[in-house]
BADODREN-63120 format. One record per atom (N, C-alpha, C, O): residue in three letters; x, y, z. Coordinates in pm, whole numbers, plus 50000, padded with zeros to 5 digits. Example, Ala and Ser with C-alpha at 12.3 -4.5 7.8 and 13.67 -1.06 7.14 Angstrom:
ALA513194943150780
ALA512304955050780
ALA513204967050780
ALA514244966850846
SER512854977550708
SER513674989450714
SER512905000350787
SER513415011450804
This chain:
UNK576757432386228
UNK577137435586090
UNK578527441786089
UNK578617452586148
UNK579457437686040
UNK580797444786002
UNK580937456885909
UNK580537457385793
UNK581487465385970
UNK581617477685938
UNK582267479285783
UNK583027470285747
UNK582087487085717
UNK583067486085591
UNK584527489985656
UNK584697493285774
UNK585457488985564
UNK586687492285573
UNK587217503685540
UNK588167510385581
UNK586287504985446
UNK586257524185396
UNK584867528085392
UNK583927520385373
UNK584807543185416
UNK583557549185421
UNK583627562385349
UNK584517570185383
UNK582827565585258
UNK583227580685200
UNK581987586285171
UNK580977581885115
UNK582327598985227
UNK580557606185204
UNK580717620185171
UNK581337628285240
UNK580107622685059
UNK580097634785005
UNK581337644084971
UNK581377656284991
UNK582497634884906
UNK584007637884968
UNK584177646384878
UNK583457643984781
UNK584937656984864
UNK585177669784751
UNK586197676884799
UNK586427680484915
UNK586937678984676
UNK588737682784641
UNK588547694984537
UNK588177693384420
UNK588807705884590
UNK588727719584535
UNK590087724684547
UNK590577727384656
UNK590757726284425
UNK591757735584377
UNK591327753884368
UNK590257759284342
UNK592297758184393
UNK592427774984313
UNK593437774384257
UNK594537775184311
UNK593167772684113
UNK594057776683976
UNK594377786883963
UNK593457794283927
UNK595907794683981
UNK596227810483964
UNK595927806683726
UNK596167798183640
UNK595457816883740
UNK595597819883579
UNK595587835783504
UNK594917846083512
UNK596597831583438
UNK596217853683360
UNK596797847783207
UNK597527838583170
UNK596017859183142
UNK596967855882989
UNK598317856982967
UNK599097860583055
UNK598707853382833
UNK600007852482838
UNK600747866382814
UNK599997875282854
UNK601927871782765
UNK602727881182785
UNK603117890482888
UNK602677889383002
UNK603937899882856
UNK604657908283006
UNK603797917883061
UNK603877921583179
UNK602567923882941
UNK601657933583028
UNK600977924983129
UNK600977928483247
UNK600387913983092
UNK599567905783178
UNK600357900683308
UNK599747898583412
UNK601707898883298
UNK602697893183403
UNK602527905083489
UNK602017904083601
UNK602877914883446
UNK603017928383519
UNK601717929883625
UNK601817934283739
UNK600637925883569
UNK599487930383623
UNK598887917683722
UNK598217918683825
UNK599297907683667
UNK599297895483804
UNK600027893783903
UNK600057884383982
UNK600967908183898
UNK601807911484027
UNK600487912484173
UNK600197908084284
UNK600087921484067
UNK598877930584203
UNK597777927184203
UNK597057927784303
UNK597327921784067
UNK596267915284113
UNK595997903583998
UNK595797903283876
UNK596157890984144
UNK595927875284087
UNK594497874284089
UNK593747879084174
UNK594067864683946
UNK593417858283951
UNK593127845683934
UNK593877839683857
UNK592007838083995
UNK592067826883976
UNK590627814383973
UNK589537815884028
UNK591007804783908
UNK589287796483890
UNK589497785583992
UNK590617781384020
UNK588507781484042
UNK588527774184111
UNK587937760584019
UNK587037762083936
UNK588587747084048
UNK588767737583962
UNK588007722784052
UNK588917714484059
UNK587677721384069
UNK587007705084151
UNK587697696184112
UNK587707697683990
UNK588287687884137
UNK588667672184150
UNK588287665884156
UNK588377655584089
UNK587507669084261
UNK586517652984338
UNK585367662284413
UNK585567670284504
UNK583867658684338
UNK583127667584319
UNK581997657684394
UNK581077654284319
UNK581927651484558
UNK580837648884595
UNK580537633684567
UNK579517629284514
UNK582077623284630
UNK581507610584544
UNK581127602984713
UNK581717606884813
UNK580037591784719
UNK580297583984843
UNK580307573484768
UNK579937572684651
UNK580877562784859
UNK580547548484855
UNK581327543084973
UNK582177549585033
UNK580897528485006
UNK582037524385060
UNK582407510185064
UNK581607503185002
UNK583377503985119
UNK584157492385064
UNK584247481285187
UNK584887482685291
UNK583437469885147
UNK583897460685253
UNK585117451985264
UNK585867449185171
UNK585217447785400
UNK586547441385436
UNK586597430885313
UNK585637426385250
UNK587887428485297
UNK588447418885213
UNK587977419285023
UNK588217410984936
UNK587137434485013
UNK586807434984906
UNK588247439884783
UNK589207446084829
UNK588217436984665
UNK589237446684586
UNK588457448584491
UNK588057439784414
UNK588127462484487
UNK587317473784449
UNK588297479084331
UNK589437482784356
UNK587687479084181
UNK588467486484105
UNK587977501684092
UNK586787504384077
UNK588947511084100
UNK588787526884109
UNK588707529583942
UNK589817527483893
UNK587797533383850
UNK588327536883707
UNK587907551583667
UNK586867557683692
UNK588677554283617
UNK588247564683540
UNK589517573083465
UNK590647571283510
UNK589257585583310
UNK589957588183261
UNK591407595183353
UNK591587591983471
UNK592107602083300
UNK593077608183337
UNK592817624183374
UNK592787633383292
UNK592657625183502
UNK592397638883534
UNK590737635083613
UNK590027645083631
UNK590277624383648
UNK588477619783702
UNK588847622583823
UNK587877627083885
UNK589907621983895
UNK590147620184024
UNK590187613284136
UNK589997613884258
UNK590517606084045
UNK591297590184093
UNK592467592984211
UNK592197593984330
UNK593457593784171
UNK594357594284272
UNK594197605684389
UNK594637603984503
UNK593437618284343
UNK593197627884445
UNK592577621384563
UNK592937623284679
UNK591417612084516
UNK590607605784632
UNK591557594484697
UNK591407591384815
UNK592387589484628
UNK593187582084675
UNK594157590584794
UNK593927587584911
UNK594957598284773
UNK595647606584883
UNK594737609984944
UNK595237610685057
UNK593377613784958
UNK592797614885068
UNK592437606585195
UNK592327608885316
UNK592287593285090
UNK592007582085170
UNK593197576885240
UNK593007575285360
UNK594497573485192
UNK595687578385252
UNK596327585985387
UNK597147582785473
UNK595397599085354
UNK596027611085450
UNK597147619485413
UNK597877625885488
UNK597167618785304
UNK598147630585190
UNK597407644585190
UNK598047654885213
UNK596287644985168
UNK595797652585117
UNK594107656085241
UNK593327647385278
UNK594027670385272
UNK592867668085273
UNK591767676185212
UNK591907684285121
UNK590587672785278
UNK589277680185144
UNK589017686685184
UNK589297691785293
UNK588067689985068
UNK587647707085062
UNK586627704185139
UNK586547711985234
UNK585717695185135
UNK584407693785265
UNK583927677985222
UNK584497672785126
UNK583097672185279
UNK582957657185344
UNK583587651385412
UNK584647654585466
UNK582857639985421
UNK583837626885500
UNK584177614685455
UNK583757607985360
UNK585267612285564
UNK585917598085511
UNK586527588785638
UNK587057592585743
UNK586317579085603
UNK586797566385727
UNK587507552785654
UNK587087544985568
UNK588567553585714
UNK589327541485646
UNK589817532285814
UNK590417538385903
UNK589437518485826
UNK589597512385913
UNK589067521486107
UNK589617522286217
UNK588047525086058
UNK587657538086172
UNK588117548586204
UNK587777554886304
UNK589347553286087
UNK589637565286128
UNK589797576986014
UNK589857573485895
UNK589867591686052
UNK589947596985939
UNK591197602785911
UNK592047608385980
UNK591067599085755
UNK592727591285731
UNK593597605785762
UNK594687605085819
UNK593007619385717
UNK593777631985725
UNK594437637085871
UNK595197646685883
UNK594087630985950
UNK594147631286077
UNK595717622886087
UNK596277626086192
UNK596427614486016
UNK597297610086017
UNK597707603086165
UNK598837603586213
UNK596597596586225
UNK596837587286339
UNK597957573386321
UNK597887566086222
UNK598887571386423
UNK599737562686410
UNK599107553286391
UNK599617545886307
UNK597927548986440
UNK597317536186433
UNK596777534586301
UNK596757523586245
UNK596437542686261
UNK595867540386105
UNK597127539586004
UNK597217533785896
UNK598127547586077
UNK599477547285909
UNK600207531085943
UNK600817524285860
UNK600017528586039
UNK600647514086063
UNK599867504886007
UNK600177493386040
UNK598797505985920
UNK597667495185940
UNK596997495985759
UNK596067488585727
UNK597637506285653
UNK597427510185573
UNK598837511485452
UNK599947513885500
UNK598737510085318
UNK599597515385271
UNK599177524185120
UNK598097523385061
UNK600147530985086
UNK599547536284970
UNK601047532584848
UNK602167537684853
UNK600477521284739
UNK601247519584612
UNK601207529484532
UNK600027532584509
UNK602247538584456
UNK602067540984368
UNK602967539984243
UNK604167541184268
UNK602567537884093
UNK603387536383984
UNK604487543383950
UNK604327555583947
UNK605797538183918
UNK606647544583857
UNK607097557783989
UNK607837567183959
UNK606537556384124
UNK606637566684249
UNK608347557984344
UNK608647546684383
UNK608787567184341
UNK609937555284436
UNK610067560884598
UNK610267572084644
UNK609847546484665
UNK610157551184808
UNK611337544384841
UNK611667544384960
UNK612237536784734
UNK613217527684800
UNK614547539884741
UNK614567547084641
UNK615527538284849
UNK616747545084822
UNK617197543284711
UNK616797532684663
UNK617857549084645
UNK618467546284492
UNK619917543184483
UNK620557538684389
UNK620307546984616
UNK621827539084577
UNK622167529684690
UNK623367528684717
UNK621157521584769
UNK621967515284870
UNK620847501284817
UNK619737503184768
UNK621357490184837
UNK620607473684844
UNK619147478584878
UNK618797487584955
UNK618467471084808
UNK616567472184831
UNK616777467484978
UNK616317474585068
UNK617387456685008
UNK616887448985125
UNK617027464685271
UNK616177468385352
UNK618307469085248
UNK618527481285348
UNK616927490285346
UNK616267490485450
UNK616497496185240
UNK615337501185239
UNK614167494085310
UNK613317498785385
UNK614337483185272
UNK613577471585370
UNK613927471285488
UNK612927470785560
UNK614857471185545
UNK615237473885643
UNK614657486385742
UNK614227484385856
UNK614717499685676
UNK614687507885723
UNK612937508885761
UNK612337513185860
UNK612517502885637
UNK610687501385667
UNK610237495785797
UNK609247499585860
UNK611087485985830
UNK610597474485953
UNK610577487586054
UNK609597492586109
UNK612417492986063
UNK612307502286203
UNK611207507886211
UNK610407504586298
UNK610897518686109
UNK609817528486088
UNK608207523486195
UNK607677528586293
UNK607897510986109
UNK606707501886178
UNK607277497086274
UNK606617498686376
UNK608077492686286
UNK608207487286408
UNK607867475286425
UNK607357470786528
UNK608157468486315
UNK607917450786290
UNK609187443686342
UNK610337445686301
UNK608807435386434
UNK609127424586507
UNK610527419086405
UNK610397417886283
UNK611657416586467
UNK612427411586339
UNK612237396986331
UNK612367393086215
UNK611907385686433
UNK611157374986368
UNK609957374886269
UNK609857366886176
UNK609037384986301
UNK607937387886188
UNK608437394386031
UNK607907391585923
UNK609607403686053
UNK610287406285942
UNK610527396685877
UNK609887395885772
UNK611557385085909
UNK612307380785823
UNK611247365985737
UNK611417359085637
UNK610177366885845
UNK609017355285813
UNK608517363585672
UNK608727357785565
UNK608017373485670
UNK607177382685589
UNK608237387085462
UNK608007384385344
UNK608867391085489
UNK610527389385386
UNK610527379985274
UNK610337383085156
UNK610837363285336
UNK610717353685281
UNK609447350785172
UNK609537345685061
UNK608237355785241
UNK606757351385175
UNK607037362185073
UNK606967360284952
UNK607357374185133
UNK607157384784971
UNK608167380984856
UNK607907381984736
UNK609427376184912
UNK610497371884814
UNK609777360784696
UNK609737360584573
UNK609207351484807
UNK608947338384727
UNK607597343284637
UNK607787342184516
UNK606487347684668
UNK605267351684610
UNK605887359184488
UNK605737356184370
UNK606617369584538
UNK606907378884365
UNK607687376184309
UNK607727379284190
UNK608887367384382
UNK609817358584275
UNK611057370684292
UNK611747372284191
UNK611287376884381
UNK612597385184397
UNK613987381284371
UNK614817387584305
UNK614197366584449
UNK615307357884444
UNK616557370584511
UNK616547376084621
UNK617477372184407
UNK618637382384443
UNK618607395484456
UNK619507402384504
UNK617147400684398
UNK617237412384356
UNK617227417784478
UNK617487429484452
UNK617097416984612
UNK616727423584744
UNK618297425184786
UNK618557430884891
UNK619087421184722
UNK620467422784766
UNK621367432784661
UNK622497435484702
UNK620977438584531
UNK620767447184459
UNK620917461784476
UNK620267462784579
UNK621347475184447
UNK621077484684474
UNK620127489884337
UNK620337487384219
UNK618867499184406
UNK617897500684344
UNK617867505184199
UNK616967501684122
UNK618947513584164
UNK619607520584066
UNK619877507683924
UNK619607507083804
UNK620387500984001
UNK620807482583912
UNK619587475583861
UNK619587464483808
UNK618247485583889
UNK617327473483864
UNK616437477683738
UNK616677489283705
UNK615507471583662
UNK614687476383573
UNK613687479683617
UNK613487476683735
UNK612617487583541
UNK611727489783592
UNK610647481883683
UNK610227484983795
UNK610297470083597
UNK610007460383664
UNK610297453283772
UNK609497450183860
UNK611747449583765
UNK612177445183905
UNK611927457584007
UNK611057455484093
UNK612477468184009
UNK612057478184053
UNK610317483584160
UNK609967487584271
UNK609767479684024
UNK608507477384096
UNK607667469284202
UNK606877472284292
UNK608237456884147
UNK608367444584219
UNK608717446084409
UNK608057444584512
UNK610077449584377
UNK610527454084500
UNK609897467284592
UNK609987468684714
UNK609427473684523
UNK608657486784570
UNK607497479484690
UNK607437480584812
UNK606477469984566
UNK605557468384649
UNK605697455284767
UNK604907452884858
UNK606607449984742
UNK607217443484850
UNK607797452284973
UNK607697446485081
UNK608267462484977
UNK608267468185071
UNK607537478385126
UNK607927485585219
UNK606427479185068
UNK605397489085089
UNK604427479385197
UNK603697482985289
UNK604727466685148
UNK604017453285226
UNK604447446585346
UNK603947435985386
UNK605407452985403
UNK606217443985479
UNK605707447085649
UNK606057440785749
UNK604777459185640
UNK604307458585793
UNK602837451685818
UNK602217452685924
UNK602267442685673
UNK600937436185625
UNK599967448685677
UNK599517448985792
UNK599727457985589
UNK598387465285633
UNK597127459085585
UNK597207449985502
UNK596087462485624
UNK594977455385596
UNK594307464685517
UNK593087462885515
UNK594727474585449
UNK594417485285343
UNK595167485185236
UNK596357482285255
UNK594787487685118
UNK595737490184973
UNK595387495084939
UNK594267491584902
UNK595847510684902
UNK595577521284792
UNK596867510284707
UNK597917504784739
UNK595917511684576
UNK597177510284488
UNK596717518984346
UNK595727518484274
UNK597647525184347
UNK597327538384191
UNK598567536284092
UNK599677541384100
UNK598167529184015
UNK598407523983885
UNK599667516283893
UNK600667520383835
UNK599667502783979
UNK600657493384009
UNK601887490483930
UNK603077489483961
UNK600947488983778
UNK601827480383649
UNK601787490983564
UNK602227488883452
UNK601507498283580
UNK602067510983491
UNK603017508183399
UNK603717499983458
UNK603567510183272
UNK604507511983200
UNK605507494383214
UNK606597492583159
UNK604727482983303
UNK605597470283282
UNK604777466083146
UNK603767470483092
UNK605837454183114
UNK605307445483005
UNK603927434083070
UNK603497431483183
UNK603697430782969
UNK602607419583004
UNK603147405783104
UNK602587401983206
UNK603917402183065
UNK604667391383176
UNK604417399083331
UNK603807397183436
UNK604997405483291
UNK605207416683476
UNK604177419883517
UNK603987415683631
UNK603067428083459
UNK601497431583447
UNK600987417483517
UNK600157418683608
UNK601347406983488
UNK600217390683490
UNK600837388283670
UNK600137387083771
UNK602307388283658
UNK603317387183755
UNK602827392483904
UNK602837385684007
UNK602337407883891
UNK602267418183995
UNK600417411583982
UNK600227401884055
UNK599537414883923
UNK597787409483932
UNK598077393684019
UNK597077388484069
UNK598867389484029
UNK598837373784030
UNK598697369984192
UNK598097361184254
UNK599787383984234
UNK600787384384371
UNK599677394884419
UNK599657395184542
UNK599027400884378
UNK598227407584459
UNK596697400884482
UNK596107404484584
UNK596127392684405
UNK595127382884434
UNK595607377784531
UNK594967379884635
UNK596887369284543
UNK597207359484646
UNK597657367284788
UNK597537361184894
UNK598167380384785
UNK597937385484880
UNK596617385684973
UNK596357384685093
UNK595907387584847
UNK594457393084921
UNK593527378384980
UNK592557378585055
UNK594127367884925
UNK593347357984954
UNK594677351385114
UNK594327340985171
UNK595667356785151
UNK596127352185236
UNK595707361785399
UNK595557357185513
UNK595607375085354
UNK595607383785423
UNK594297387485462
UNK593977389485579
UNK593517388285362
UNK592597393985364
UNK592197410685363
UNK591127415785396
UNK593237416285321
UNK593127430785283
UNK592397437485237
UNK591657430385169
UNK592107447785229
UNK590897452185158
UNK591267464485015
UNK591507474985075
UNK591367466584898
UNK592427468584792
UNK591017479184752
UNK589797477784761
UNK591777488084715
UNK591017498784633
UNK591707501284486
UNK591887513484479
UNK592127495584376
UNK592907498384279
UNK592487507484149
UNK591327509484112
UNK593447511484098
UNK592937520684010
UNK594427515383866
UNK595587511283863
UNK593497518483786
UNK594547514883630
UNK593697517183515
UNK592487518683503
UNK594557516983444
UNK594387519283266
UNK594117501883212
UNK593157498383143
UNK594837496083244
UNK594787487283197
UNK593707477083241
UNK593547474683361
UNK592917470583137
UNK591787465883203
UNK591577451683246
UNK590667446283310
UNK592877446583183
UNK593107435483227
UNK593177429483355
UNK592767418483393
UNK593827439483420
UNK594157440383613
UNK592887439883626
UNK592427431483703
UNK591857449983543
UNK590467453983678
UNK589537438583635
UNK588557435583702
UNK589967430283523
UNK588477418483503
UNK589707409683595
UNK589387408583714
UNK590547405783572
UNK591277395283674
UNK591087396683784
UNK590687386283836
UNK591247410783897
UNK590957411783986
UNK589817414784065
UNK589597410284178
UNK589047423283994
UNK587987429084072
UNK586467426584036
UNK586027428683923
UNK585827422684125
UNK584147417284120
UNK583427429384129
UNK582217427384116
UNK583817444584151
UNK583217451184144
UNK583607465984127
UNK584197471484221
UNK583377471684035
UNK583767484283984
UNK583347502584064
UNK582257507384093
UNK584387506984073
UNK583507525684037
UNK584297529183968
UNK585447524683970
UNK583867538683886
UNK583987547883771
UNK583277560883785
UNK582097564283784
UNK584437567283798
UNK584337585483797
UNK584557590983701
UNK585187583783623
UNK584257605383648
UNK584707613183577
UNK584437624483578
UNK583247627283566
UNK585347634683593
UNK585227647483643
UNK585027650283782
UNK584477660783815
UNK585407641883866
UNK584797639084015
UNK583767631084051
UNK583757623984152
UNK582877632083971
UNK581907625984010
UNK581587613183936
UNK581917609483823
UNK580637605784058
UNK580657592484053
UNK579647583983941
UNK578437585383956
UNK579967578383868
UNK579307571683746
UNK578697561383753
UNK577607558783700
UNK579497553283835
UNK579007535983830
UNK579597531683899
UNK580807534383899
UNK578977522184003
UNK578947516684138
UNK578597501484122
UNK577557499284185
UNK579077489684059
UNK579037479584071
UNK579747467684008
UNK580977468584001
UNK579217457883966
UNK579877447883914
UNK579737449083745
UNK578837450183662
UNK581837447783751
UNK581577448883568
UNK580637440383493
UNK580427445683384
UNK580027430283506
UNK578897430483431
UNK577777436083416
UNK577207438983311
UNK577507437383503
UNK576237450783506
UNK576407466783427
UNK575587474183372
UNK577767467783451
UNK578607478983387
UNK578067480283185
UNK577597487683099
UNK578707464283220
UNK578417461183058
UNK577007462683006
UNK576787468182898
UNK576267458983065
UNK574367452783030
UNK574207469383041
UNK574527474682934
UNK573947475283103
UNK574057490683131
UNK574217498583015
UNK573407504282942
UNK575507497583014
UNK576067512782896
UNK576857504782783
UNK577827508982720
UNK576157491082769
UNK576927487482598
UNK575207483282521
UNK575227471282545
UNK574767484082497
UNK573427479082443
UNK572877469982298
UNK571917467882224
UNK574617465682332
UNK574667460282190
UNK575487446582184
UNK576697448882169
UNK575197434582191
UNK576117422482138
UNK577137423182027
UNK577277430381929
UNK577727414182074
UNK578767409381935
UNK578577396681874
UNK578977386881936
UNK578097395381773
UNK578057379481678
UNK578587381181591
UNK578587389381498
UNK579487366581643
UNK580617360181559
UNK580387348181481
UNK580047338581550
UNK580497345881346
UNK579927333581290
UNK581157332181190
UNK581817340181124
UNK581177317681210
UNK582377316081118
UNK581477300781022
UNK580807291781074
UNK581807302880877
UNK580637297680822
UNK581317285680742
UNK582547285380741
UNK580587275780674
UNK580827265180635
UNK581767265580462
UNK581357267280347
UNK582687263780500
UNK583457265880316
UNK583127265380254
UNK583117275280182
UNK582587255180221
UNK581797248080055
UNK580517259080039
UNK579797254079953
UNK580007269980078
UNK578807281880046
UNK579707289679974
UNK580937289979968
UNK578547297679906
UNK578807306479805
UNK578827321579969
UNK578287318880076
UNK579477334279947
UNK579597341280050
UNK578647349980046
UNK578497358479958
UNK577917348180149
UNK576417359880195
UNK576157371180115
UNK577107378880103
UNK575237373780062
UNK575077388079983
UNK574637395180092
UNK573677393980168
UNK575737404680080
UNK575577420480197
UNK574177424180234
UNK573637425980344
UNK573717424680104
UNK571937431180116
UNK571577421080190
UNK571537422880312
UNK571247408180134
UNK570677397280249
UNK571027398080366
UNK570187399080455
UNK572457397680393
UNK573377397580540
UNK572647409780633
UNK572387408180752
UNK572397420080570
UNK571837434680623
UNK570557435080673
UNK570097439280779
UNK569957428780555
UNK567997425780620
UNK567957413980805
UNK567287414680908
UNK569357402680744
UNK569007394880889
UNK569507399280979
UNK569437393181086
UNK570057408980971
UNK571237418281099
UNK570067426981146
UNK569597422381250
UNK569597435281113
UNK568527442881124
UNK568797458281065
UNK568287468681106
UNK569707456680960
UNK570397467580925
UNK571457466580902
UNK571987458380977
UNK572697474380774
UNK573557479080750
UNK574317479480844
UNK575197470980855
UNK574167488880929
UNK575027496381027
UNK575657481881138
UNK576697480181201
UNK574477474181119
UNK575367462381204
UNK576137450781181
UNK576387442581269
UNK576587449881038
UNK577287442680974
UNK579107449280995
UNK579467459480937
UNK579947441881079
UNK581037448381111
UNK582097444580979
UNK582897452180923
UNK581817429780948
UNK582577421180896
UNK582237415780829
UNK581047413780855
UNK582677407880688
UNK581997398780632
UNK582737394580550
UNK583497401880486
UNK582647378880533
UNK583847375080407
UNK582707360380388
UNK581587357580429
UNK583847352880294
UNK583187336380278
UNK583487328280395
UNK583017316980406
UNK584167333180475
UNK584847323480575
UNK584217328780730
UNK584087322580836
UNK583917341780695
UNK583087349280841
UNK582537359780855
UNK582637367980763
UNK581877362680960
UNK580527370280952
UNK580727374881100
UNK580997366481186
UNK580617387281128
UNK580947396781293
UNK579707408081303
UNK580037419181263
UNK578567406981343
UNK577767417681357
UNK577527420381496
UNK577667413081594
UNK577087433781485
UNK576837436981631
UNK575447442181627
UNK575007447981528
UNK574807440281726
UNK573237437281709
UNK572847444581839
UNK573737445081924
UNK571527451181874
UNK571047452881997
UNK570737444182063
UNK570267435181994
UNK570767440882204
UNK570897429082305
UNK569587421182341
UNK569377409882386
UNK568697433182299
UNK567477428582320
UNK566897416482174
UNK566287405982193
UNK567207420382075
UNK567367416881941
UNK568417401681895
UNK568487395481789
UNK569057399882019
UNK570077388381959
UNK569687379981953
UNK570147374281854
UNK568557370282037
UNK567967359882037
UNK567177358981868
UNK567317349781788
UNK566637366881856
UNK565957369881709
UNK566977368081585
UNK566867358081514
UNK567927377281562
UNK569197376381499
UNK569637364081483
UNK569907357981380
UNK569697360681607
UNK570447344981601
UNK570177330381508
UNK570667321381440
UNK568887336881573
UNK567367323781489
UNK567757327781350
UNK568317318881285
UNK567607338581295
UNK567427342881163
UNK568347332181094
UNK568097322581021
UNK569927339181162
UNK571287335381076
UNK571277318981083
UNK571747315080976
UNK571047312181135
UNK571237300281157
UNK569907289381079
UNK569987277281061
UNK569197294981056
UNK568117292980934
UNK568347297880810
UNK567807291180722
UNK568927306880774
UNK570077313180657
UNK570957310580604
UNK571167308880483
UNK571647309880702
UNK573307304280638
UNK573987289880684
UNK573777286080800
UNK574387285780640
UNK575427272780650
UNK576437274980777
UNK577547279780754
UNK576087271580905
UNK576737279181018
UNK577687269381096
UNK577357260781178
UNK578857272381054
UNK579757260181128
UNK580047263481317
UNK580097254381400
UNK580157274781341
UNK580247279981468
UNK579647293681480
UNK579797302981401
UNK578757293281623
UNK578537306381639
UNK578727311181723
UNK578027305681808
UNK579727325481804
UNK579837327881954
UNK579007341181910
UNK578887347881807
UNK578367341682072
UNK577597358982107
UNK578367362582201
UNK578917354682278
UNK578497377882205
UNK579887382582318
UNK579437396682381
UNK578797406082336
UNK579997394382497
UNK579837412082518
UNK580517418482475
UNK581477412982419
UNK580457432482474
UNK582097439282392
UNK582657438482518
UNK582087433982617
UNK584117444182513
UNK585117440282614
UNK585047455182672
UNK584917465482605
UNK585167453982816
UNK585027465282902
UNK585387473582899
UNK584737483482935
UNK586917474382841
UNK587327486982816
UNK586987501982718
UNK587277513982711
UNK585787485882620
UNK585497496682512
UNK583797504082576
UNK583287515082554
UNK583347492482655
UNK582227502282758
UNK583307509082845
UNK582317515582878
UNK583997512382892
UNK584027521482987
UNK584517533782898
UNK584537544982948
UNK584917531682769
UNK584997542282677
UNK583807549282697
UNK583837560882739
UNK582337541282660
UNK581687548482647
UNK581247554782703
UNK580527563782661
UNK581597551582866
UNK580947556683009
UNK581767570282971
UNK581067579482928
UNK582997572282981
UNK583577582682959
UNK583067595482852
UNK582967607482878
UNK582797588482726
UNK582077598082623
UNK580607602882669
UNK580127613282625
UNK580007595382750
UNK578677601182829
UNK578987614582935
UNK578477625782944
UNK579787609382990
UNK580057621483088
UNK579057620083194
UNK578107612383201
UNK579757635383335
UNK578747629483452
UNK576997629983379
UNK576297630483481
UNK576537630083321
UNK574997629883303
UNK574887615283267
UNK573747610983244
UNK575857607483258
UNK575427593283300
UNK575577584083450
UNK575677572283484
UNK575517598283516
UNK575957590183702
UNK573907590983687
UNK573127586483771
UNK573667595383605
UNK571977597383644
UNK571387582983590
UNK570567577983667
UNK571617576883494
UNK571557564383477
UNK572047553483550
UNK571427542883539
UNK573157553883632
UNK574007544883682
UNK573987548883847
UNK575027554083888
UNK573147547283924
UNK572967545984084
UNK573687532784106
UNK573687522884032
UNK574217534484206
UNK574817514984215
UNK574067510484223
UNK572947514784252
UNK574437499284200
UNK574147486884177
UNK574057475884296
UNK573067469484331
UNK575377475484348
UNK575427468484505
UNK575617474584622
UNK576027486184625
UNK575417469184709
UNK575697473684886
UNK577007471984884
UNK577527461384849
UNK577907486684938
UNK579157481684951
UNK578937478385034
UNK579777472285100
């Protein structure tokens, strides 16, 4: 059996927050004596990640996302558990593991700002210690995959954000680790660039075989890329599997969409309300269309109703879109990691 690629057990990130009230008596008196709360980050999460998997990391701002990320890294280490990334533990900062790993991050710059990207590139190979026939092979593939063209001849300062980025993770790539932290890739690009960077990192992963831990806001990256989700908040761990399951889980409710035949007179609300199963699930309604959202268990029923009812030119049933469940995962808080045990074997 092959080992995962990451392993994390019981991992926890404890801050001490200095804090005193505000003004000069209170300043005065936090001379001599500080106080302070102690704050958790990352409050006890395991799971772990098999080879060649890309695992989306989610959760709000402040869940502790990236903390676990620098851990896994070797930025950072914890307050108590464990962790194994490619057999080693990452805080330990073994050459063999930093050669074999990288960590992306958004809008973060590791390329010089006033000399040609390619020099920064340059300087990466020495660092690893990549072969300059393997360089200039690996060079070429990242140029052509992300579409660099000139920009590697550029000084970093000359570039937009996007190009910018572009080039970042091209050289974050150039010693091929078989690990990817990546914490919030497309950050702040446009949608072209967003599609651009998701596109180049699938095809990475399907050339290489890497194993990607990603984390973002945007949810577009996590359904394009990833077959299987976690979601934290407040440290602790929420949900452990595949966004559909995510969905069936913590949305409990369909979406029906009906778009109805012209020549009818337009649904009376009250009627529309009795076949919905209620008021509350009528989102929409005109002569031309009809949007309710229904309990999941209930749609098959619903369905029958409307279509014996009304004059029905098309009908789609939908899940809501993930982002607005993982809203809700968020508005639950950790007392929904008690509902949500994973789901799969990492």
């Amino acid at each position: 059996m092959t080992p995962p690629s990451i392993r994390v057990t019981d991992l926890r990130k404890t801050y001490e927050v200095p804090e005193r009230e505000g003004g000069l008596r209170a300043a005065a008196v936090s001379i001599l004596r500080r106080s302070s709360k102690s704050v958790p980050a990352v409050a006890g999460i395991s799971f772990e990640v098999s080879p060649g998997e890309i695992v989306g990391f989610l959760g709000p701002n402040g869940a502790g996302k990236t903390t676990t990320l620098k851990m896994l890294s070797g930025l950072l280490y914890p307050t108590s558990g464990e962790a194994t990334a490619l057999g080693h533990v990452p805080w330990q900062r073994e050459p063999d593991f930093l050669r074999r790993m990288t960590l992306i991050m958004g809008q973060r710059n590791q390329l010089a700002w006033d000399i040609p990207v390619v020099d920064s590139f340059e300087l990466n190979r020495a660092i690893y210690g990549v072969p300059r026939d393997e360089y200039r092979q690996r060079l070429d593939e990242l140029v052509e995959l992300l579409d660099l063209g000139n920009l590697v001849r550029k000084p970093v300062r000359n570039l937009s954000l996007g190009e910018r980025m572009k080039c970042e993770v091209a050289g974050s790539l150039l010693h091929r680790p078989e690990v990817l932290f990546l914490d919030e890739p497309t950050i702040g690009l446009d949608v072209t660039m967003q599609r651009r960077i998701r596109t180049f990192i699938a095809e990475y992963n399907a050339r290489t075989g890497a194993t990607t831990l990603l984390t973002s806001h945007y949810m577009a990256d996590v359904e394009a890329l990833c077959r299987r989700v976690i979601v934290i908040h407040h440290g602790v761990l929420l949900y452990d599997g595949d966004p559909t399951g995510l969905v069936a889980r913590f949305s409990p409710r369909k979406t029906i969409s009906i778009d109805l035949e012209p020549d009818q007179a337009p649904p009376d609300p009250a009627a529309l309300a009795q076949l919905a199963g209620g008021p509350d699930a009528v989102i929409q309604h005109s002569a031309e269309r009809v949007t309710l959202r229904v309990p999941r268990t209930e749609t098959a029923a619903v369905t029958t109703r409307l279509l014996a009812a009304l004059a029905v030119r098309d009908l789609v049933v939908e899940e809501p879109p993930i982002d607005e469940v993982i809203d809700l995962v968020f508005a639950a808080g950790p007392q929904a990691g008690d509902a949500a045990q994973p789901d799969s074997a990492a």
